[in-house]
C-alpha positions in Angstrom: 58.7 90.6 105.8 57.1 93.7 104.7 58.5 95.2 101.1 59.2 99.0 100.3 58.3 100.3 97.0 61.4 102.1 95.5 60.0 105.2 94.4 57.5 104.6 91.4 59.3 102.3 89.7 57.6 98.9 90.9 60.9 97.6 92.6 60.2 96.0 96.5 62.9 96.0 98.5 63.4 94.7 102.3 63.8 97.8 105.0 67.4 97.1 105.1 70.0 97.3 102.5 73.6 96.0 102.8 76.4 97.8 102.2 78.7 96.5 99.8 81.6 99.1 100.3 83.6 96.5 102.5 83.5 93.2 100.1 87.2 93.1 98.9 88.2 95.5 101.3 87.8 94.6 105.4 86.0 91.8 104.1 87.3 89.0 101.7 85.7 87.2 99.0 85.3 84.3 101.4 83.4 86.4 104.1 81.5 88.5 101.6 79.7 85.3 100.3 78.9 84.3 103.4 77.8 87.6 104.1 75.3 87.7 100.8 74.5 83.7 101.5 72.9 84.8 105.0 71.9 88.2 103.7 69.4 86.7 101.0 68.9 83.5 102.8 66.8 86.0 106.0 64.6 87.4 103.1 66.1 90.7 102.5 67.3 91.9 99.2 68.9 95.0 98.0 72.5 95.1 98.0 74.5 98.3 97.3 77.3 98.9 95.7 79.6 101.6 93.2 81.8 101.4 90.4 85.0 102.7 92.7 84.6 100.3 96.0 87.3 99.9 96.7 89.7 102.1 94.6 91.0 103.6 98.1 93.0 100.4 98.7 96.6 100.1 98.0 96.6 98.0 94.7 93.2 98.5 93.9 91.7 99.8 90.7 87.6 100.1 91.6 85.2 97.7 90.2 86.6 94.9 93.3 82.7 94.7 95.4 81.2 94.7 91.9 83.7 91.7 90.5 82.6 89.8 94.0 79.0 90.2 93.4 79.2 89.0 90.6 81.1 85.9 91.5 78.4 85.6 94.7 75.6 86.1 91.8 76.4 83.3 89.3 77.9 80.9 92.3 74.3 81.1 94.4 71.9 81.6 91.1 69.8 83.9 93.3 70.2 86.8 91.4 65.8 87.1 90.8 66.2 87.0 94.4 68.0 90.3 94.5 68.1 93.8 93.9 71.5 95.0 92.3 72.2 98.4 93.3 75.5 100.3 91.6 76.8 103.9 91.1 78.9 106.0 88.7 80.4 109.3 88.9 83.3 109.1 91.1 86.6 109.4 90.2 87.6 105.9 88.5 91.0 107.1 87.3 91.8 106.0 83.4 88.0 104.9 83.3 86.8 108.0 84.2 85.4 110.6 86.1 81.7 112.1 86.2 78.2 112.4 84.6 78.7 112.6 81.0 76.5 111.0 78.6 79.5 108.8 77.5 80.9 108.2 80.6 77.7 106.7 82.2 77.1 104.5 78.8 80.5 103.4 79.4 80.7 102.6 82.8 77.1 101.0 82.7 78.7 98.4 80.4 81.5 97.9 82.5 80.0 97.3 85.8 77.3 95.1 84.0 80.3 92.9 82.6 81.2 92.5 86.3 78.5 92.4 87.9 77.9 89.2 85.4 73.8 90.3 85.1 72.2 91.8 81.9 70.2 94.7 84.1 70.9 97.2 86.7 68.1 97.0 89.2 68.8 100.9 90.3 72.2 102.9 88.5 72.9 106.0 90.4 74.4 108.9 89.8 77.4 108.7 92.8 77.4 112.8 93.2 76.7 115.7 91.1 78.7 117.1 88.7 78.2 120.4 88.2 80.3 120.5 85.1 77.8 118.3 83.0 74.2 119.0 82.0 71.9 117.7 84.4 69.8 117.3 80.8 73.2 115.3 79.3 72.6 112.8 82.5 69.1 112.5 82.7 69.3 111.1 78.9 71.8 109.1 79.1 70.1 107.1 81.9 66.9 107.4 80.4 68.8 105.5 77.1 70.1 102.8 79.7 66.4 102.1 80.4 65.1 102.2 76.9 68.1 100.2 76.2 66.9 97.9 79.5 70.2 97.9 81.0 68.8 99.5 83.9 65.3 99.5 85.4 65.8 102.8 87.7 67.9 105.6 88.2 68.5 107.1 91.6 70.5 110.1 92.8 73.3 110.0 95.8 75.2 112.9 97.9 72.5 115.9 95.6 72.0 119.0 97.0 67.8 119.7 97.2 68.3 122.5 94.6 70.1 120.3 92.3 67.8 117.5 92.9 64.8 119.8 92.2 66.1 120.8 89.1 66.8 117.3 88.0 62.9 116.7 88.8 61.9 119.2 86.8 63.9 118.6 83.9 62.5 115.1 83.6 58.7 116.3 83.8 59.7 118.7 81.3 61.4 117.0 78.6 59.7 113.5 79.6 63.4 112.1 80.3 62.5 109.0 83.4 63.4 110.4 86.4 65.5 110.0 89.6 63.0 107.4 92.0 65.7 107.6 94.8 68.2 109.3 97.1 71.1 108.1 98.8 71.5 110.5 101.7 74.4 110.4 104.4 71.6 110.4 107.6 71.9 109.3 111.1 71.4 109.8 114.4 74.1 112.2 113.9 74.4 113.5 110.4 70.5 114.5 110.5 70.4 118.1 109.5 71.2 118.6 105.9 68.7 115.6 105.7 65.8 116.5 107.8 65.5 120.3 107.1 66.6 120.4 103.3 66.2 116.7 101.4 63.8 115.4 103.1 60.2 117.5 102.4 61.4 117.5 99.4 61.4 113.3 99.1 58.3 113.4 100.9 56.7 115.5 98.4 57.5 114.1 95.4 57.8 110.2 96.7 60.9 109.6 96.3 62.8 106.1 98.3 65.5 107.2 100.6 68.5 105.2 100.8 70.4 106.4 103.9 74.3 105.2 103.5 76.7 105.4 106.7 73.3 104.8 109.0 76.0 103.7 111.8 78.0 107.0 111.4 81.0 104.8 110.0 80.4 102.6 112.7 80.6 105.3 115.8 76.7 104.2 116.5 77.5 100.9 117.1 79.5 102.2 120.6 82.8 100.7 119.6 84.7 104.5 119.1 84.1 106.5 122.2 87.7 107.7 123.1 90.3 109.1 120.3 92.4 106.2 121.6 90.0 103.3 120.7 90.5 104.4 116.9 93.9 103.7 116.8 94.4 100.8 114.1 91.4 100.5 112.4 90.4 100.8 108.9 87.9 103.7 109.8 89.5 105.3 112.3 90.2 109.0 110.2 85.9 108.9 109.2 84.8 108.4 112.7 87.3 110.6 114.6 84.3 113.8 114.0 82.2 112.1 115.9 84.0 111.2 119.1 82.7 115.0 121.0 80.4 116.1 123.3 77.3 115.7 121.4 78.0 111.9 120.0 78.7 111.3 123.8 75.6 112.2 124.3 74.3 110.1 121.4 76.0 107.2 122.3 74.5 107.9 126.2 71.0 107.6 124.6 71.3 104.7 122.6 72.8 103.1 126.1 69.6 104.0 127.5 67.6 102.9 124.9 69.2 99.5 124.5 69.6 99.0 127.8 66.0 99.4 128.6 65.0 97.0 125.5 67.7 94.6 126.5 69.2 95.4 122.6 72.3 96.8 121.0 73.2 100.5 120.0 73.6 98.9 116.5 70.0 97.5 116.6 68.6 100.5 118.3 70.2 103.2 115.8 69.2 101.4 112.8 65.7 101.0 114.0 65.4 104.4 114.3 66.1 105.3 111.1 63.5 102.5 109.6 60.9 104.2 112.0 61.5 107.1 110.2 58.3 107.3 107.4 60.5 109.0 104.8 63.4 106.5 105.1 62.9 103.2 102.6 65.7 101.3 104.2 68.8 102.3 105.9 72.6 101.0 104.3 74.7 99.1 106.6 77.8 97.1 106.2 78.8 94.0 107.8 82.3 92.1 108.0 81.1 89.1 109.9 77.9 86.5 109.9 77.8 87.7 113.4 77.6 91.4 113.4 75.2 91.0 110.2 72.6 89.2 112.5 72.6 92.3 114.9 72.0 94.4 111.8 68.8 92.5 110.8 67.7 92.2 113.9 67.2 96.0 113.4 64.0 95.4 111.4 62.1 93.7 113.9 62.7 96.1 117.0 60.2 98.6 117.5 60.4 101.5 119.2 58.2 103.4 121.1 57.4 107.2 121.5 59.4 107.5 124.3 62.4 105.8 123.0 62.2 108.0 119.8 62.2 110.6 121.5 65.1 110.7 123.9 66.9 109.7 121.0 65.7 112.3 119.1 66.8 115.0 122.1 69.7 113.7 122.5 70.8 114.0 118.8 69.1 117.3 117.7 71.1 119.2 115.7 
C-alpha cells in the first residue's frame, strides 16, 4: 500500500484513517479491538481520536476512545505499527476547556497516561479559540515536541484566516508549525473546504484529514427519508442532509456504484482519496463488516467520468 507523508514532518500514513469517535460509544471495547485488530492487521495505520470522545454519553466523562486504545495498544504490542492521533480544546468539563499553554501541557499528560504510549504521533488543536494567543498555542505545542511528547501538531475545525495566521506566526518566531488540517469535507460539506481551506493547504503542503467523510453516515445510503432516522445514535447530525440536493447525491453515488458493481460507502470515500489535496479521509466503523467496505475504498478507482457526475451532482 502506498503511504502519505503527513505534512513535513516525516510521518506515513495509509490513505484511510479510522475514526475513533465511536469506541466506547456505538461500539464496545470488545468490538473496538476487533475493529483496530483488522484495522492494522490490512496494513493501514493512523487512528484518530480526542480528549472528549465520548463526553456526550450519559455517564461519561471524555478520555473513554483514548482509555480503549490504550488497552488495544499494550494488549496487541503494535503500537510502532501505528500512528496515534489525539485532540484538545474541547470542552472537557473540570479538566478543562481550550488552548491555553497550561491546558494543552495538561491535557497532553493526561491523554498520554491513557493512551499508555510515551509520544503523540500528531496532537491537535480540536478548534480555535479565539480567547487564547495563537502565539500562547503554538509554544506550548512546540514545548511538547522539544519535550518529545509529541512528534506533530495539526490544526482541526480553523478558519483559513486563522490558520494563516497561525502559519505565519510560526515562520516568524520559529515556533514548529501546524503540518495538518482536519476539515469536515464531503461529497456534501465541500464548500467551506474547496473555495477557502483548501488552496491554502495546497500552498503551503499541508495533510488534510477530512473527518465525517460519510456525512455522519448519510453517504453510505442508509438515511434517505426523515423516517429511517428514527432510533439511531445519529439521527439529529444527519437529519440536514436528508433534502433535495443529498437526494441527488445519494442518486449519483447509485449511479456510480451501481455501474462499478460497489457501494455508496466505497464510492464516496474514494472520491475523497482521489482528491490530490486530501491525505486520507476519517471514517468510523462499528462492525468487522462494515470496516471492510471502508477499506475497500482505497483500492477503487474512479474514472473521469465517475468523478464527475459526482462532482455535478454535489456542487455547492
Amino acid at each position: 500500500m502506498q503511504k502519505r507523508t503527513l505534512g513535513r514532518s516525516g510521518i506515513e500514513i495509509a490513505p484511510l484513517a479510522l475514526g475513533g469517535n465511536v469506541f466506547g460509544w456505538t461500539a464496545d471495547e470488545a468490538t473496538s479491538f476487533s475493529l483496530l485488530d483488522a484495522f492494522v492487521g490490512a496494513g493501514f495505520n493512523l487512528i484518530d481520536t480526542a480528549d472528549t470522545y465520548s463526553r456526550w454519553v450519559p455517564g461519561h466523562k471524555g478520555g473513554e476512545s483514548e482509555t480503549i486504545i490504550g488497552k488495544w495498544l499494550k494488549r496487541s504490542g503494535r503500537r510502532r505499527d501505528v500512528v496515534i492521533a489525539t485532540k484538545v480544546g474541547m470542552d472537557m468539563g473540570e479538566a478543562g476547556i481550550g488552548l491555553s499553554g497550561k491546558h494543552i501541557l495538561r491535557s497532553a499528560d493526561a491523554s498520554l497516561k491513557r493512551l499508555g504510549t510515551d509520544v503523540i504521533d500528531l496532537y491537535q488543536a480540536h478548534k480555535d479559540d479565539p480567547r487564547t494567543p495563537l502565539g500562547e498555542t503554538l509554544e506550548a505545542f512546540g514545548k511538547l515536541i522539544a519535550k518529545g511528547k509529541v512528534r506533530a501538531f495539526g490544526a482541526s475545525n480553523y478558519q483559513v484566516e486563522r490558520l494563516e495566521e497561525a502559519l505565519k506566526l510560526s515562520r516568524r518566531h520559529g515556533h514548529p508549525r501546524f503540518e495538518s488540517l482536519q476539515p469536515l469535507y464531503n461529497l456534501y460539506d465541500r464548500a467551506d473546504y474547496e473555495e477557502n481551506l483548501e488552496p491554502l493547504c495546497v500552498k503551503e503542503k499541508l495533510a488534510v484529514l477530512s473527518y465525517f467523510s460519510l456525512a455522519s453516515g448519510f453517504l453510505t445510503g442508509k438515511y434517505r427519508r426523515n423516517e429511517d432516522l428514527a432510533g439511531t445514535a445519529r439521527g439529529t447530525s444527519v437529519k440536514k442532509y436528508v433534502n433535495e440536493r443529498g437526494l441527488r447525491i445519494l442518486k449519483a453515488l447509485d449511479q456510480v456504484a451501481g455501474s462499478l458493481q460497489s457501494t455508496l460507502a466505497r464510492v464516496a470515500l474514494a472520491w475523497i482519496i482521489a482528491r490530490s489535496s486530501v491525505t486520507a479521509p476519517i471514517a468510523s466503523a462499528t462492525s468487522v463488516e462494515q470496516l471492510a467496505d471502508l477499506l475497500a475504498s482505497t483500492k477503487l478507482e474512479l474514472d473521469s467520468g465517475a468523478i464527475e457526475t459526482l462532482d455535478r451532482a454535489s456542487a455547492p
